[in-house]
VOBA-1610 file (N, C-alpha, C; in pm, whole numbers, padded with zeros to 5 digits, always signed):
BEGIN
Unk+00084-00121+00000Unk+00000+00000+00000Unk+00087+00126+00000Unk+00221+00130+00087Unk+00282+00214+00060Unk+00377+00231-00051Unk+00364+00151-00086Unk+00428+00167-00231Unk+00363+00183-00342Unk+00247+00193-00328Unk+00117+00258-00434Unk+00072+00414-00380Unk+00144+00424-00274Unk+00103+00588-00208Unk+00258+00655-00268Unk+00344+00633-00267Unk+00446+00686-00319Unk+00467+00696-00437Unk+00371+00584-00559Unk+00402+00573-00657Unk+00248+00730-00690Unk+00190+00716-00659Unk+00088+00838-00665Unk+00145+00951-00638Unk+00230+00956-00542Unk+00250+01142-00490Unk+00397+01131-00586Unk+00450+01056-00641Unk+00560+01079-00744Unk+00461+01109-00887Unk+00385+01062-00865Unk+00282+01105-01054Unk+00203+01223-01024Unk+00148+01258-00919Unk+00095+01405-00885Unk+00243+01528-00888Unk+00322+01493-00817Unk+00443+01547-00849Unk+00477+01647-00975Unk+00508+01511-01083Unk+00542+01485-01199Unk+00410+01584-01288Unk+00295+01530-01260Unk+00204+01647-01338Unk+00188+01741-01280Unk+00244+01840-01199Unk+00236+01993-01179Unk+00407+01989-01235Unk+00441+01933-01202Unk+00593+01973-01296Unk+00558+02023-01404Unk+00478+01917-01510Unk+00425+01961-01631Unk+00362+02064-01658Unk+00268+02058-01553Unk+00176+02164-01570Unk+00235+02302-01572Unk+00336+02334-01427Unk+00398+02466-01404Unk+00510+02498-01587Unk+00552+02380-01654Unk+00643+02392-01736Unk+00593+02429-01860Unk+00469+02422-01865Unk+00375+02399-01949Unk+00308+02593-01969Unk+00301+02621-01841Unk+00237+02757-01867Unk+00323+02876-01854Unk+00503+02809-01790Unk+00581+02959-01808Unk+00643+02947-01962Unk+00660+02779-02048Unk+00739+02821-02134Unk+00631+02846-02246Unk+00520+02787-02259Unk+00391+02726-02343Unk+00346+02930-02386Unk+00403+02962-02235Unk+00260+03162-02273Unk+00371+03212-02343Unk+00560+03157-02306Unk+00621+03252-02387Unk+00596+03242-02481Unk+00574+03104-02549Unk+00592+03082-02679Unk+00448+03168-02791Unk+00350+03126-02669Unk+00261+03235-02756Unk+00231+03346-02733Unk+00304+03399-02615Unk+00277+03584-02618Unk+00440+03600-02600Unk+00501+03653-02681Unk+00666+03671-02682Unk+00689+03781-02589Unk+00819+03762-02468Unk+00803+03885-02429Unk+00869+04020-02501Unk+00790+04105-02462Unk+00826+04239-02527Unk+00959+04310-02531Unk+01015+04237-02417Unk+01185+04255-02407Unk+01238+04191-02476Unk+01243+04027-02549Unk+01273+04018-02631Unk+01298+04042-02725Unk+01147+04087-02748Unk+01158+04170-02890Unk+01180+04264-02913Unk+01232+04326-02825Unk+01313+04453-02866Unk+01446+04450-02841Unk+01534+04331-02764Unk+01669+04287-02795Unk+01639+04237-02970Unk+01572+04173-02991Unk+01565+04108-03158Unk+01568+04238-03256Unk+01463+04342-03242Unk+01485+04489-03283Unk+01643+04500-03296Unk+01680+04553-03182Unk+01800+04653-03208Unk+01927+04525-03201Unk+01922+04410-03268Unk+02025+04324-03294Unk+02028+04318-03438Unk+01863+04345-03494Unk+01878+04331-03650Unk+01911+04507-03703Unk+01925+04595-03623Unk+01957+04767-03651Unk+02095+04776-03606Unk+02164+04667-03581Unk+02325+04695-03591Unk+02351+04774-03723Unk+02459+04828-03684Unk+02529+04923-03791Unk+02609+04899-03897Unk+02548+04868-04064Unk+02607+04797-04181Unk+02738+04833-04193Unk+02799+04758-04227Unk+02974+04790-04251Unk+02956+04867-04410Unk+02912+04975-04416Unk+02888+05056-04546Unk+02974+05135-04536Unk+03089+05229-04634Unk+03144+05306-04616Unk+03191+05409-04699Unk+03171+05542-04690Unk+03220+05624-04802Unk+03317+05744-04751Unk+03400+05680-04847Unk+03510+05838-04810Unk+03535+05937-04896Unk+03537+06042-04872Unk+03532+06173-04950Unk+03631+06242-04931Unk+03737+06244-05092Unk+03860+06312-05037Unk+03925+06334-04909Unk+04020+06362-04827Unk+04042+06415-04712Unk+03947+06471-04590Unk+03821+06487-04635Unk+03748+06547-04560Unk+03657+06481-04475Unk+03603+06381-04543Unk+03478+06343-04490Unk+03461+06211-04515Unk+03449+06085-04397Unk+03444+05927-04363Unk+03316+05931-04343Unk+03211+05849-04398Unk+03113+05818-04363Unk+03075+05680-04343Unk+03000+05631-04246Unk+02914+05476-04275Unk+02766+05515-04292Unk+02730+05416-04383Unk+02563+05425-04434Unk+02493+05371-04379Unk+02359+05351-04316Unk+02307+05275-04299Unk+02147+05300-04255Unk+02050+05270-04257Unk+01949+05218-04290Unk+01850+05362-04354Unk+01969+05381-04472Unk+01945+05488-04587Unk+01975+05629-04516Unk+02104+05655-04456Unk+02137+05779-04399Unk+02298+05757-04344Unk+02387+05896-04399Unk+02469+05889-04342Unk+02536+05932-04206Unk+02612+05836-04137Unk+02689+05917-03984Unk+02845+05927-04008Unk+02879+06010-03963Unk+03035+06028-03888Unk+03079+05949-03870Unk+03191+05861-03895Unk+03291+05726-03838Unk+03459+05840-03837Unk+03466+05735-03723Unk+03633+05768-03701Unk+03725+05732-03801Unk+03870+05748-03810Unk+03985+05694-03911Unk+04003+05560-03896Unk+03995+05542-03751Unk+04063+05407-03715Unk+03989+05325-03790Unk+03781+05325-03793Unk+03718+05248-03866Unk+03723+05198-04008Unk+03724+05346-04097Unk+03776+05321-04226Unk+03931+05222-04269Unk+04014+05261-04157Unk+04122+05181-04153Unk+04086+05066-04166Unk+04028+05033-04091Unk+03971+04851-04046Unk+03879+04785-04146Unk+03901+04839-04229Unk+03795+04798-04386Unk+03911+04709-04445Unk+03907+04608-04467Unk+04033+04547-04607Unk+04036+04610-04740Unk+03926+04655-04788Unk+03919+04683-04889Unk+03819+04803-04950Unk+03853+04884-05008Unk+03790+04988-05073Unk+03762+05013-05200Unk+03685+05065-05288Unk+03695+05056-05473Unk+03657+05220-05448Unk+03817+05252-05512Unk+03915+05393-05539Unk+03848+05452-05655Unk+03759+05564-05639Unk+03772+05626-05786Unk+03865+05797-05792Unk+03960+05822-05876Unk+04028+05942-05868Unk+03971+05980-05991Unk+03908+06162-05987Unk+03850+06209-06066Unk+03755+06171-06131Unk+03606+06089-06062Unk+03540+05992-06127Unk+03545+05909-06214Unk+03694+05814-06193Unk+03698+05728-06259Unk+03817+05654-06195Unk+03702+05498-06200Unk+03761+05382-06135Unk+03873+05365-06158Unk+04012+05364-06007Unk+04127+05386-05997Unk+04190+05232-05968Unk+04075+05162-05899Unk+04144+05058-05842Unk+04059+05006-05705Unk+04121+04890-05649Unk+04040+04837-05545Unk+04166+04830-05450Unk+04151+04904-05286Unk+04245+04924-05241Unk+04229+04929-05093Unk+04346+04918-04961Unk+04342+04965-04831Unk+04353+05110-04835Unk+04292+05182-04751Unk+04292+05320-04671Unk+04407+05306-04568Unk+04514+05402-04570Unk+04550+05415-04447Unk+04535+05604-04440Unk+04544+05613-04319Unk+04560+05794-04292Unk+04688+05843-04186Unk+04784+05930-04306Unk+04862+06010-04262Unk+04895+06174-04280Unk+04750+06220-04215Unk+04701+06306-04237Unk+04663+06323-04361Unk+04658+06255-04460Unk+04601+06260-04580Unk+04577+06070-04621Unk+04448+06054-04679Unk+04451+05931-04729Unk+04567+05884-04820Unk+04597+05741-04786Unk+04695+05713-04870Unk+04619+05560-04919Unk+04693+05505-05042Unk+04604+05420-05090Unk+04740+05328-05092Unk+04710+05158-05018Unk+04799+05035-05068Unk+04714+04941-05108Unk+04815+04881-05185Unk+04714+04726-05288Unk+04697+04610-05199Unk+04703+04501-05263Unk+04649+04390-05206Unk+04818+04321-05146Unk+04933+04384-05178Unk+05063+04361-05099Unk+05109+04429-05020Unk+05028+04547-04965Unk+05063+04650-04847Unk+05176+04765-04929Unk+05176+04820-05074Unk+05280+04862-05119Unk+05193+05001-05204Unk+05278+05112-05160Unk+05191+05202-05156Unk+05213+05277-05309Unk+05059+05294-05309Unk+05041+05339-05462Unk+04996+05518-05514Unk+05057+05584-05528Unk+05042+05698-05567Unk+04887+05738-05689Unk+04844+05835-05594Unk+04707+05879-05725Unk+04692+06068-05729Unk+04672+06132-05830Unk+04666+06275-05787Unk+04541+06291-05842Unk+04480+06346-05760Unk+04309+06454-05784Unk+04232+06449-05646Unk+04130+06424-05675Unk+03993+06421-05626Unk+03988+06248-05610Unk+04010+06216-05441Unk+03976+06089-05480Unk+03834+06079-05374Unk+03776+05942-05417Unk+03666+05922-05374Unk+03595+05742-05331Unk+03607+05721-05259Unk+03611+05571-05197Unk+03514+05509-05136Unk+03480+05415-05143Unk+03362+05301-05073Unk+03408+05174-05056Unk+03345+05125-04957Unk+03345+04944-04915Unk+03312+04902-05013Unk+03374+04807-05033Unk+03388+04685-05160Unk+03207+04638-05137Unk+03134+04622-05011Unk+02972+04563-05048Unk+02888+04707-05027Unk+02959+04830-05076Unk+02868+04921-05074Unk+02798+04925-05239Unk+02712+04966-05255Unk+02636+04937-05426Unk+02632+05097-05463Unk+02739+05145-05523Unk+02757+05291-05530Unk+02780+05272-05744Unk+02746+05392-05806Unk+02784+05376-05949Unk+02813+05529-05940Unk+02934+05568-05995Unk+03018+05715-06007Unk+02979+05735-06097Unk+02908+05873-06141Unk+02864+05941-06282Unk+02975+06016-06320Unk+03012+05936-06450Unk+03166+06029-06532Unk+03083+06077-06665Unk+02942+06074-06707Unk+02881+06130-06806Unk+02844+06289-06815Unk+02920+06348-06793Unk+02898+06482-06767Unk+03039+06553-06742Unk+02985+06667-06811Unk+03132+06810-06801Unk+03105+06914-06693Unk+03189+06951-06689Unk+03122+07077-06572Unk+03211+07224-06699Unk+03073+07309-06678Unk+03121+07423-06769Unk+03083+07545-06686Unk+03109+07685-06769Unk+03095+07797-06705Unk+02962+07830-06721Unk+02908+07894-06630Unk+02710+07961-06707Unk+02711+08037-06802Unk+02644+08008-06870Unk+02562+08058-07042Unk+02509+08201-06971Unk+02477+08273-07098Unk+02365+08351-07071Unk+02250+08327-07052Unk+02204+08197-07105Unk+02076+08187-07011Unk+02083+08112-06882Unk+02161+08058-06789Unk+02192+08062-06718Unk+02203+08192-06579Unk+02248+08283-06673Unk+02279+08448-06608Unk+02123+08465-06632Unk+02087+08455-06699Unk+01919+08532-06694Unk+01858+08497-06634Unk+01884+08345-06557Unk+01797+08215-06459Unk+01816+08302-06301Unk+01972+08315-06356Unk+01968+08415-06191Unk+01944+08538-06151Unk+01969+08600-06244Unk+01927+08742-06213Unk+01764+08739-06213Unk+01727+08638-06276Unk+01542+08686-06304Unk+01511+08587-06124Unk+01587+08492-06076Unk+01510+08405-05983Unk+01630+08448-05841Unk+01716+08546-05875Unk+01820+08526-05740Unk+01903+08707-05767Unk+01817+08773-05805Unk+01881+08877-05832Unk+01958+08959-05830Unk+02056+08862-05912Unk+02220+08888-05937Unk+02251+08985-05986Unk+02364+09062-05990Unk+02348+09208-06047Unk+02477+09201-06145Unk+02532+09114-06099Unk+02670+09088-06153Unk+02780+08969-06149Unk+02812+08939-06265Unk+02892+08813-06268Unk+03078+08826-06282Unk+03124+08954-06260Unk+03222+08989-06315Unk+03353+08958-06223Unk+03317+08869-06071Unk+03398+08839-05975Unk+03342+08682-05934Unk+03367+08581-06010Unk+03312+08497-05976Unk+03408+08379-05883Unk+03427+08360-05769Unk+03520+08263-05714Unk+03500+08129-05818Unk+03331+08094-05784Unk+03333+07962-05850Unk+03203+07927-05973Unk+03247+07952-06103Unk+03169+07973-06177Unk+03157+07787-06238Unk+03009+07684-06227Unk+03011+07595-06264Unk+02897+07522-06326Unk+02870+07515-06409Unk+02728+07475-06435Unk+02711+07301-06513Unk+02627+07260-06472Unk+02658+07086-06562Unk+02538+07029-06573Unk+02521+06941-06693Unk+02414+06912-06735Unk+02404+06798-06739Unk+02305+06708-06707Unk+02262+06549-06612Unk+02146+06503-06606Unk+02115+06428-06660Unk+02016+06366-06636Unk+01997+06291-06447Unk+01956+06372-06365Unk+01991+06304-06261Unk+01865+06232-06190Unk+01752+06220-06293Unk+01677+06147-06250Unk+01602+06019-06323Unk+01673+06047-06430Unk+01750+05889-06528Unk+01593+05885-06612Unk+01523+06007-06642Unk+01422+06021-06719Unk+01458+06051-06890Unk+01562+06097-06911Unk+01584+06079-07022Unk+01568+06219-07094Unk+01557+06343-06956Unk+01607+06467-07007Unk+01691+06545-06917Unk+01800+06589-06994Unk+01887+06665-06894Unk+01819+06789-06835Unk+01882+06796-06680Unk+01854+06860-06549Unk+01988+06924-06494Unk+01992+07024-06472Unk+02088+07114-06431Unk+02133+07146-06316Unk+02282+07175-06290Unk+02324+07211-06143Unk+02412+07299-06168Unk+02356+07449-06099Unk+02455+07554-06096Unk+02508+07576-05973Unk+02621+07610-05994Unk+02726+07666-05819Unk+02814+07773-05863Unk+02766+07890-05826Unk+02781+08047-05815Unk+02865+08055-05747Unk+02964+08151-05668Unk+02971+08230-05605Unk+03076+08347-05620Unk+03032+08467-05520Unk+03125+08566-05583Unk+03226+08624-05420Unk+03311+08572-05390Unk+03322+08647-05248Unk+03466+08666-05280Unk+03536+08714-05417Unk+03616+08822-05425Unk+03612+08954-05515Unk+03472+08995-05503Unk+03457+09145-05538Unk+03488+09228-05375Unk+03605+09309-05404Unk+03659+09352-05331Unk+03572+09502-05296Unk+03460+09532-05388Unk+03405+09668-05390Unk+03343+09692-05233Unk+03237+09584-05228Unk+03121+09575-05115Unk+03086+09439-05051Unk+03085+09436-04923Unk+03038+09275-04897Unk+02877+09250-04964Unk+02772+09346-05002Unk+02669+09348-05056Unk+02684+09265-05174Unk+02767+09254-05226Unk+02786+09190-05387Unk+02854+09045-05359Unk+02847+08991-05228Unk+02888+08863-05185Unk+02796+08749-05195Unk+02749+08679-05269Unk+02684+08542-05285Unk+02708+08435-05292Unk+02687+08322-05263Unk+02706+08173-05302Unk+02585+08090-05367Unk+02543+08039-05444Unk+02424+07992-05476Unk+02470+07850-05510Unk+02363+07769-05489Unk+02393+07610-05530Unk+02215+07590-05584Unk+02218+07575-05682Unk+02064+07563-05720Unk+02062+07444-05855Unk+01956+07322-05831Unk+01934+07258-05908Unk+01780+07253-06002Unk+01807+07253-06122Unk+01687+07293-06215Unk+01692+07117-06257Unk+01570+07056-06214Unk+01490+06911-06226Unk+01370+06919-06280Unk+01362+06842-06424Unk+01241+06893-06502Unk+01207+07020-06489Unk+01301+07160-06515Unk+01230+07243-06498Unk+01209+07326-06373Unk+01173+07226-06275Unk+01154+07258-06140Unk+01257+07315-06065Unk+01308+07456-05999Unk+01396+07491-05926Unk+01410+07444-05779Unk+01482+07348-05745Unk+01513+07314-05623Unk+01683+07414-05576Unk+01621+07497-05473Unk+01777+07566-05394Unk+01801+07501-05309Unk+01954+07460-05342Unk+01997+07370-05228Unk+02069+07462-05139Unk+02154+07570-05163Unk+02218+07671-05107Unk+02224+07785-05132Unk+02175+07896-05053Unk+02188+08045-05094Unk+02210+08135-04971Unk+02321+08216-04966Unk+02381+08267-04875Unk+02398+08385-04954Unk+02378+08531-04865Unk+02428+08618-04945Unk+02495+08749-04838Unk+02556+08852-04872Unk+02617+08950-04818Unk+02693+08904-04692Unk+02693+08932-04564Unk+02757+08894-04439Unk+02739+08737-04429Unk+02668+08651-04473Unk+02625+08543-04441Unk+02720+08439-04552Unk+02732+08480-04680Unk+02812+08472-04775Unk+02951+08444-04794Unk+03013+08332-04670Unk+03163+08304-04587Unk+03221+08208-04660Unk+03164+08154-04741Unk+03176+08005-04788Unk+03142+07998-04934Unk+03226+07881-05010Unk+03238+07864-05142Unk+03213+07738-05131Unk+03077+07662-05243Unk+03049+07563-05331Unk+03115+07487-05402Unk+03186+07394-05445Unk+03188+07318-05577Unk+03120+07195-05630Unk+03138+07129-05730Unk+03053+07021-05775Unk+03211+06876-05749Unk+03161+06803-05618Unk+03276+06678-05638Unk+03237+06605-05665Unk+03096+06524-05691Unk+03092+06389-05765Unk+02903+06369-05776Unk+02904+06313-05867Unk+02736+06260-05864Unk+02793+06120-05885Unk+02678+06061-05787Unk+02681+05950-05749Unk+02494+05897-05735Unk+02489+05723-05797Unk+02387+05721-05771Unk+02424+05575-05647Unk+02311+05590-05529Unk+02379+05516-05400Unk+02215+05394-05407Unk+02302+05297-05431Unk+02191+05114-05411Unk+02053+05140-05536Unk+02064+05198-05626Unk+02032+05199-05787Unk+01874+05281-05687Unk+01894+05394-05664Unk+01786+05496-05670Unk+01756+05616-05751Unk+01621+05642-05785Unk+01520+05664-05881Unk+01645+05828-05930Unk+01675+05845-05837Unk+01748+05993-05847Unk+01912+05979-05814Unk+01974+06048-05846Unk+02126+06019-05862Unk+02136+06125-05715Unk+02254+06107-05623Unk+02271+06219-05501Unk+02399+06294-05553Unk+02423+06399-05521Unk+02471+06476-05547Unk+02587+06523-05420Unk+02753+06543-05445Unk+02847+06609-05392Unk+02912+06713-05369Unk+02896+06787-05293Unk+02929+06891-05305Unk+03036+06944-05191Unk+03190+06967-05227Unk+03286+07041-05138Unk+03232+07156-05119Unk+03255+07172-04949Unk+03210+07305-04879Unk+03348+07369-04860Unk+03389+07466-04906Unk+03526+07540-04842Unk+03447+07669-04722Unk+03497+07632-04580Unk+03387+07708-04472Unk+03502+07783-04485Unk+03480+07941-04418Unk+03533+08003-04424Unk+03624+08092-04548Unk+03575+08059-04650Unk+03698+08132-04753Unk+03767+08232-04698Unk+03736+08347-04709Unk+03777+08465-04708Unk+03894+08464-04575Unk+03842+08343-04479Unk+03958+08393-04321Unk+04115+08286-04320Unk+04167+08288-04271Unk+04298+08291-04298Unk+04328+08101-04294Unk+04270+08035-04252Unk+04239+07906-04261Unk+04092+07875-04264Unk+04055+07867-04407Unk+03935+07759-04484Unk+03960+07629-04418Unk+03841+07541-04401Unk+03830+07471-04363Unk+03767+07406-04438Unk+03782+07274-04556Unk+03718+07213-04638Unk+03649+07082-04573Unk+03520+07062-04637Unk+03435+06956-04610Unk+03371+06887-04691Unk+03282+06791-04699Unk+03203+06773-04797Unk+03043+06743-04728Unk+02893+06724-04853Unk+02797+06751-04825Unk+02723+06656-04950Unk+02645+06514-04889Unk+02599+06532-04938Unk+02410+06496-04983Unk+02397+06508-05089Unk+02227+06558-05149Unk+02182+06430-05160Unk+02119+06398-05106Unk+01990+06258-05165Unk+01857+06343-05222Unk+01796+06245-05339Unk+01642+06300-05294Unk+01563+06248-05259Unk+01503+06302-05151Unk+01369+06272-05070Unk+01243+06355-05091Unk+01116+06334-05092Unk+01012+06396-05080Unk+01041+06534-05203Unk+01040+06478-05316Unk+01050+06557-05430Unk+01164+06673-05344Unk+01253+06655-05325Unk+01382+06748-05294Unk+01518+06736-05235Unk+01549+06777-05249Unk+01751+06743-05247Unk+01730+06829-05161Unk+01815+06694-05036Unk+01828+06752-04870Unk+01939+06690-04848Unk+02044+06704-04773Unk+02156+06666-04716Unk+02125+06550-04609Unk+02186+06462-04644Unk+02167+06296-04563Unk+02221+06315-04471
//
């Protein structure tokens, strides 16, 4: 008899074992906890090993369609980069920085390049636009500004550049002008910078600074279209400060979003 009473309170036992095992792992499985899932969240929003470097100035990583700030050491820590100097593919290469990027091959042996260089991670999906010239503004160009930015005068131009692009791969060219005048020595009044893109027509200003505000010079460094989107983004070197005794160069650049070119 006592061995049919023991064999009972070992099987009553045994089914609340079940039972208790049954309803802490049985509810996770069908109501997940919420802490979980938000370790699962921010494990799949780790930060893509994407990377773009911009001449001397500016290291970026990409990621979930926006760029941030990365240190040297990071770009360092890339094996590999695909080099374009002067928009056009230079090579596939290491970054190192001594105070200026330097480029070695696949034997650590260092390879000389002169211009404008411009760099990404080997699994970044980047295509460099070399279909295009950059020229001086037309007169109708001058009439675009004086009638929409009322220019009075072109006769001191730091950076006179205008280029023609299809940059939204429709199959009619779209325009990007970059003005500025901040060595007319007459008046700071006659000081401008303009960065303005004409898309179908449509005037999008990406930059306009004028008189006291007017510190800084534009250029055009690269169009680029980034993971095959509808619109090509756009580069642009910032020289801050011109006029004071150390400029400080940067770069900037344009995606489009919400029908307009905004800085990522």
């Amino acid at each position: 008899m006592k061995k049919y009473k023991g064999f009972i309170i070992f099987i009553i036992i045994l089914a609340i074992y079940f039972l208790i095992m049954y309803f802490v792992f049985g509810n996770q499985e069908n109501n997940p906890n919420p802490t979980n899932n938000q370790n699962n969240n921010q494990s799949n929003s780790v930060k893509e090993n994407k990377y773009i470097v911009i001449g001397n100035e500016s290291n970026y990583n990409y990621s979930n369609g926006s760029f941030t700030n990365v240190k040297i050491k990071e770009i360092e820590s890339v094996d590999k980069f695909k080099v374009y100097v002067n928009n056009k593919y230079y090579g596939d290469y290491k970054l190192k920085n001594a105070g200026n990027w330097n480029l070695f091959d696949k034997n650590n042996e260092y390879v000389h390049y002169n211009g404008n260089m411009l760099a990404f991670s080997d699994d970044f999906n980047i295509e460099v636009r070399n279909n295009y010239k950059i020229r001086e503004i037309n007169e109708k160009d001058k009439v675009f500004l004086i009638n929409d930015y009322h220019i009075s005068s072109f006769s001191n131009l730091t950076v006179n550049q205008a280029i023609d692009i299809d940059l939204d791969n429709n199959g009619v060219l779209d325009e990007i002008i970059l003005v500025s005048s901040l060595d007319d020595t007459v008046s700071v009044k006659n000081y401008f910078s303009i960065v303005v893109i004409k898309l179908n027509n449509e005037k999008i200003t990406l930059i306009e600074e004028r008189e006291d505000n007017a510190k800084n010079v534009y250029s055009l460094f690269a169009i680029i279209n980034i993971e095959n989107n509808k619109n090509d983004s756009i580069i642009i070197s910032k020289t801050e400060g011109y006029i004071s005794e150390k400029p400080k160069v940067s770069s900037l650049i344009y995606k489009y979003k919400n029908d307009q070119y905004v800085i990522d």
